[in-house]
N, C-alpha and C positions, 0 to 999 in steps of 0.2 A: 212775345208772350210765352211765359213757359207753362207747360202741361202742372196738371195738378195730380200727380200720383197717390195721393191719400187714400187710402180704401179701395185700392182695385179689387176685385173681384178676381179671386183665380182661375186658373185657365188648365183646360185639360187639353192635351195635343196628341192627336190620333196619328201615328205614322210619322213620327217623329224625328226618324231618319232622313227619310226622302228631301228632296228639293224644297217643296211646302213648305213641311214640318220642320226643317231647319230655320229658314227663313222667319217661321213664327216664334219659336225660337226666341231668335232676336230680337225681334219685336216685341215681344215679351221683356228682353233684358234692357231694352234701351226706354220701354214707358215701365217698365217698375212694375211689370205684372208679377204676380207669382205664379209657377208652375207649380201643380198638384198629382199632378196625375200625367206620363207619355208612355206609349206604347209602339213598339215595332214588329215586324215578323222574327228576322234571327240575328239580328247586326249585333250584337253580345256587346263589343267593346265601344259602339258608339252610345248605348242606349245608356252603361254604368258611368259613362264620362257623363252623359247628359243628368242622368240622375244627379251625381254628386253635386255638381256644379251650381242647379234650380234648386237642389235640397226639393226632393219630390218625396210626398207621400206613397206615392204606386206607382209601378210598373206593369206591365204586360209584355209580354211577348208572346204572338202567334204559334211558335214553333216551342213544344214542351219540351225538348232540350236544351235549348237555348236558354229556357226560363228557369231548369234548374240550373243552369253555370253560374246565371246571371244571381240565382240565391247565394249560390257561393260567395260569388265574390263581391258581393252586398251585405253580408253577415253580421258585416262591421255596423251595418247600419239599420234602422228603424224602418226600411223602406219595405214595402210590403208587394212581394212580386205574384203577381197571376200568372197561367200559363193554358196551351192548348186553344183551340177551337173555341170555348167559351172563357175564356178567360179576360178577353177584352170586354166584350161584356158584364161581366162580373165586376169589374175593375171601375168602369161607369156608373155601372148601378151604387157602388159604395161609396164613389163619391162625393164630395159636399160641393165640390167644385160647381159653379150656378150655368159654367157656359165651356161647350167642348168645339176645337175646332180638329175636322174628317179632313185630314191630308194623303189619309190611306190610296193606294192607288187600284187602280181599278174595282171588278165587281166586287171582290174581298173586302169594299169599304164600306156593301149595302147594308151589310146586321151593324155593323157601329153607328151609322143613320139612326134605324130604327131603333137602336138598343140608348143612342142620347136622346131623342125624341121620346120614349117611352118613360122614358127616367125625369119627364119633364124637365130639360135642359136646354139653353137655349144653343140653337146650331151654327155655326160657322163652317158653310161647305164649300170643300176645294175637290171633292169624291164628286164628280161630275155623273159619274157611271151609276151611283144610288139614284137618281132620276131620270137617265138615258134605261137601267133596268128594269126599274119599280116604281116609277114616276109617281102612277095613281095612289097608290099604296103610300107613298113616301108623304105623300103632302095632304092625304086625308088623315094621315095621323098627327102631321102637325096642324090643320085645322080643329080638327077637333081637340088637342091640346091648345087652343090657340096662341101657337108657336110659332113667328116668322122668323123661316130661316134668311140667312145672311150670307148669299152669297160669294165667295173669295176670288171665284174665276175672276182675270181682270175685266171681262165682257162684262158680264153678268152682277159687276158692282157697278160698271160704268152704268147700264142701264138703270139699277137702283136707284141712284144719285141724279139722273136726268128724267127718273119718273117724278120724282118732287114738283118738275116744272106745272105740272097738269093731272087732273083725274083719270083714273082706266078709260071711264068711257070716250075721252077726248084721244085718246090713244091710238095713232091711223097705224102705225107698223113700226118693227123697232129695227136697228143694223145694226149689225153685229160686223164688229173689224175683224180682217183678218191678215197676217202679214203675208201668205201668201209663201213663208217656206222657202224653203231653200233652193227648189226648184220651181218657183213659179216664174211663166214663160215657157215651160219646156212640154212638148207634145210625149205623146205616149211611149213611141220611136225613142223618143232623149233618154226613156226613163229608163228603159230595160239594164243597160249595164251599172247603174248605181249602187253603189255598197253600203252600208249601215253607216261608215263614218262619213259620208259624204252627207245623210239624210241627217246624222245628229248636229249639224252644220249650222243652226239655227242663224237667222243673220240677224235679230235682234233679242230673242227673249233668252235664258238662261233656265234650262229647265230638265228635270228629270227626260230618261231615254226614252222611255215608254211614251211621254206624252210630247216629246219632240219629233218622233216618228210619226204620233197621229197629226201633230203638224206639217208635217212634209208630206202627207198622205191627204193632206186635207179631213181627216176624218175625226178628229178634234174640232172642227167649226162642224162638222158633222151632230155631233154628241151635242156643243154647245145651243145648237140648235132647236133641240128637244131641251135640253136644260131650259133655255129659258122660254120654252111653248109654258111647260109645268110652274115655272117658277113666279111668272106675270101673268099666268090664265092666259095667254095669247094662241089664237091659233097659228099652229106652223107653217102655213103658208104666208102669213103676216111677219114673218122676222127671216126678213134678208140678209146677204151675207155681203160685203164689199170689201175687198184688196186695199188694205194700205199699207204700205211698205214700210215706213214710215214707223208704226205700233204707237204714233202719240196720242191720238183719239180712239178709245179703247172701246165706245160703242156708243151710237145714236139713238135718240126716240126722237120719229116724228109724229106730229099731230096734226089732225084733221082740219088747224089752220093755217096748214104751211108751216109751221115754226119747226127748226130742228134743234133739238136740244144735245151736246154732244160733252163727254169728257173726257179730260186730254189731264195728260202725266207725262212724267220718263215714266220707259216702259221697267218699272219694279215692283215686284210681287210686296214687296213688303208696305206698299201703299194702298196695298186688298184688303191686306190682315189687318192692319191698323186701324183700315175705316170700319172691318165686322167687328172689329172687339172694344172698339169706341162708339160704334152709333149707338142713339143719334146724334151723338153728338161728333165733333170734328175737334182735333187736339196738334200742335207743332208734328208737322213732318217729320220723318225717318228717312225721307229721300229727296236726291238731290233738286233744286226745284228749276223749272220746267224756262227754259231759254228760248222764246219762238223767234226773233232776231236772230241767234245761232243758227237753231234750223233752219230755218229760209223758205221752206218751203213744204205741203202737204201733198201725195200724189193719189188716187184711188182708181180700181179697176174693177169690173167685173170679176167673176173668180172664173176660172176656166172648167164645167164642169162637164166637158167629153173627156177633158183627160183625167181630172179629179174627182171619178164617178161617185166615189163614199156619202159624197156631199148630197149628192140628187137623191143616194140610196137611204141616208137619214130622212129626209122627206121623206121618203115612200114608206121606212117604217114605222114612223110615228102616225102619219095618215093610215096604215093598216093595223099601228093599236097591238094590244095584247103583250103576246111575249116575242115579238118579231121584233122590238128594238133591242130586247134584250140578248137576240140571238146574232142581231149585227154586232153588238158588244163582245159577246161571248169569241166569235167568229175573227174578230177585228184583234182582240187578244191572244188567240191562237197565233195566226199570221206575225202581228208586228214581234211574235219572239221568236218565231222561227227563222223573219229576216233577219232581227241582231243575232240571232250564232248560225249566222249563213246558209240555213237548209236551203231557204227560198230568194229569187229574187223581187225587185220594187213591185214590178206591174205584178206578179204572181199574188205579190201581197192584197192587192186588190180584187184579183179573180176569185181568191179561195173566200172572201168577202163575199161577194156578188154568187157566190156559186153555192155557197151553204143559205142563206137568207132565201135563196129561191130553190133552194132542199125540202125546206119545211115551211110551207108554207101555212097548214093548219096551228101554226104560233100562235095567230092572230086569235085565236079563239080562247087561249087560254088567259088570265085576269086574278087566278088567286095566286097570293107568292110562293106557293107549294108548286103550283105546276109551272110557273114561269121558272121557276130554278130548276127545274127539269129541265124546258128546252134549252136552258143555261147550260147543264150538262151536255145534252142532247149535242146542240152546238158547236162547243169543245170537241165531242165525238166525229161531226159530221168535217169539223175544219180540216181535224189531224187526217182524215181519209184522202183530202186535196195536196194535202204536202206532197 
């Protein structure tokens, strides 16, 4: 059956460089979408090759240097570039484009949240950190646009897709897979001498640095955690985490009759994108398709969480609320760049976590996005003090 390309609807892609954003990309090019609108921070030559190639209305770039070169050498063309601090915003807002996907990484991705949500657009998020930050904030504003976002995490659509089977209120807890990283098995002892290129080792997914660290850190199933409390109204003590090695069953819901409802893939990002920018509906694959004969076999473990503390410490900040998950985020960002240009080692990279989070603990208290980005600040400040 072949897909029916007529009239897509174009697509705006946040972060456009990265792992994601590439990936959508393609996914783009292979169902016939058009691009209208991408933005990056300073990648200059990857951003005018992207432009040329989609025939894009707009650009952005983060960095107002960046954003003047990129006029330069776009002069040739109709393309309309932004730049600065508000400039990606600005970029959204003038869009006509009806649907934007947030591949930006980290907290850097929360105002592109708010600023497609606000623009009454509909979302595709891969910015996990805009709900690990500003959860409440993030999803009262797309209720009250009534806006459902569309998840791209591969967890986080697998659950989508397996909540079809039944109503919320049938809903007993959901699981979330996790692969478990490149050092899974290994006690805290194991971890100390580990280098950056040993953690970027990923043994099944293929993924930007930054969010392959939080996978060998386990603080990625951390984050994902709190994503999907906010995302399904579930409380975070209701969505478990389970080891599979394996990455083919990308996340469970079980329901309060015993039934578990699971969905399985090859483990490819580009079968996230496809399904947000197609539901509801379902169109021919972009990925190779799924051999369980080959594999032969499924394995699952508990996760190990004395030695992979981030994980217990995500629960504890989501159960204390405010801006105390935002300050694990904040905190967690510090660390995982200080380990890739070697200041710090693996386990440090945890300590300076668990040691700023229990700095400030009056986070909890704070609730508007002004003072949550404060202890966002605040955070940053208290990490670089542990280096």
């Amino acid at each position: 059956m072949e897909n029916n390309y007529e009239n897509r609807a174009p697509l705006i892609v946040l972060g456009s460089t990265g792992s994601v954003g590439t990936q959508a990309l393609d996914v783009a090019e292979r169902t016939g979408t058009p691009v209208e609108a991408i933005c990056a921070h300073r990648d200059v030559n990857a951003v005018e090759a992207q432009a040329r190639k989609f025939q894009v209305k707009m650009c952005a770039m983060g960095d107002e240097s960046a954003a003047a070169e990129l006029r330069v050498r776009l002069a040739d063309t109709s393309v309309r570039v932004y730049g600065g601090a508000d400039g990606i915003p600005e970029m959204i807002a003038a869009s006509d484009a009806p649907i934007a996907l947030n591949a930006i990484i980290g907290e850097a991705g929360l105002a592109s949240t708010l600023a497609v949500l606000r623009a009454n657009k509909q979302l595709a998020l891969a910015n996990k950190e805009s709900l690990v930050v500003a959860g409440e904030i993030v999803m009262r504003e797309a209720r009250t646009r009534g806006i459902h976002i569309r998840p791209v995490d591969s967890e986080h659509c697998a659950v989508a897709q397996c909540l079809q089977a039944g109503e919320h209120r049938e809903v007993k807890r959901l699981l979330l897979t996790a692969s478990g990283g490149p050092f899974f098995g290994r006690t805290r002892d194991e971890l100390v001498g580990v280098r950056a290129e040993d953690a970027l080792a990923h043994p099944t997914w293929s993924m930007g640095a930054k969010i392959t660290i939080d996978s060998a850190s386990m603080m990625n199933k951390g984050f994902e955690v709190i994503e999907a409390a906010y995302l399904f109204d579930i409380p975070a003590e209701r969505v478990d985490v389970v080891v599979h090695r394996e990455s083919i069953i990308h996340s469970m819901v079980e329901y309060i009759d015993g039934s578990v409802m699971a969905q399985m893939s090859v483990p490819d990002m580009r079968h996230c994108i496809q399904h947000a920018l197609t539901h509801p509906h379902r169109e021919a694959g972009c990925i190779a398709p799924l051999d369980l004969v080959k594999l032969g076999k499924l394995t699952f473990a508990a996760p190990d969480e004395e030695t992979f503390v981030l994980l217990p410490l995500a629960r504890e900040a989501m159960r204390r609320g405010g801006a105390v998950p935002a300050v694990l985020n904040a905190a967690n960002e510090v660390a995982v760049d200080a380990f890739l240009h070697g200041r710090i080692g693996f386990t440090a990279l945890f300590d300076t976590v668990v040691q700023t989070v229990e700095q400030l603990p009056d986070a909890a208290k704070a609730h508007s996005l002004e003072d949550i980005l404060g202890y966002d600040r605040l955070a940053r400040e208290t990490a670089k003090r542990y280096l």
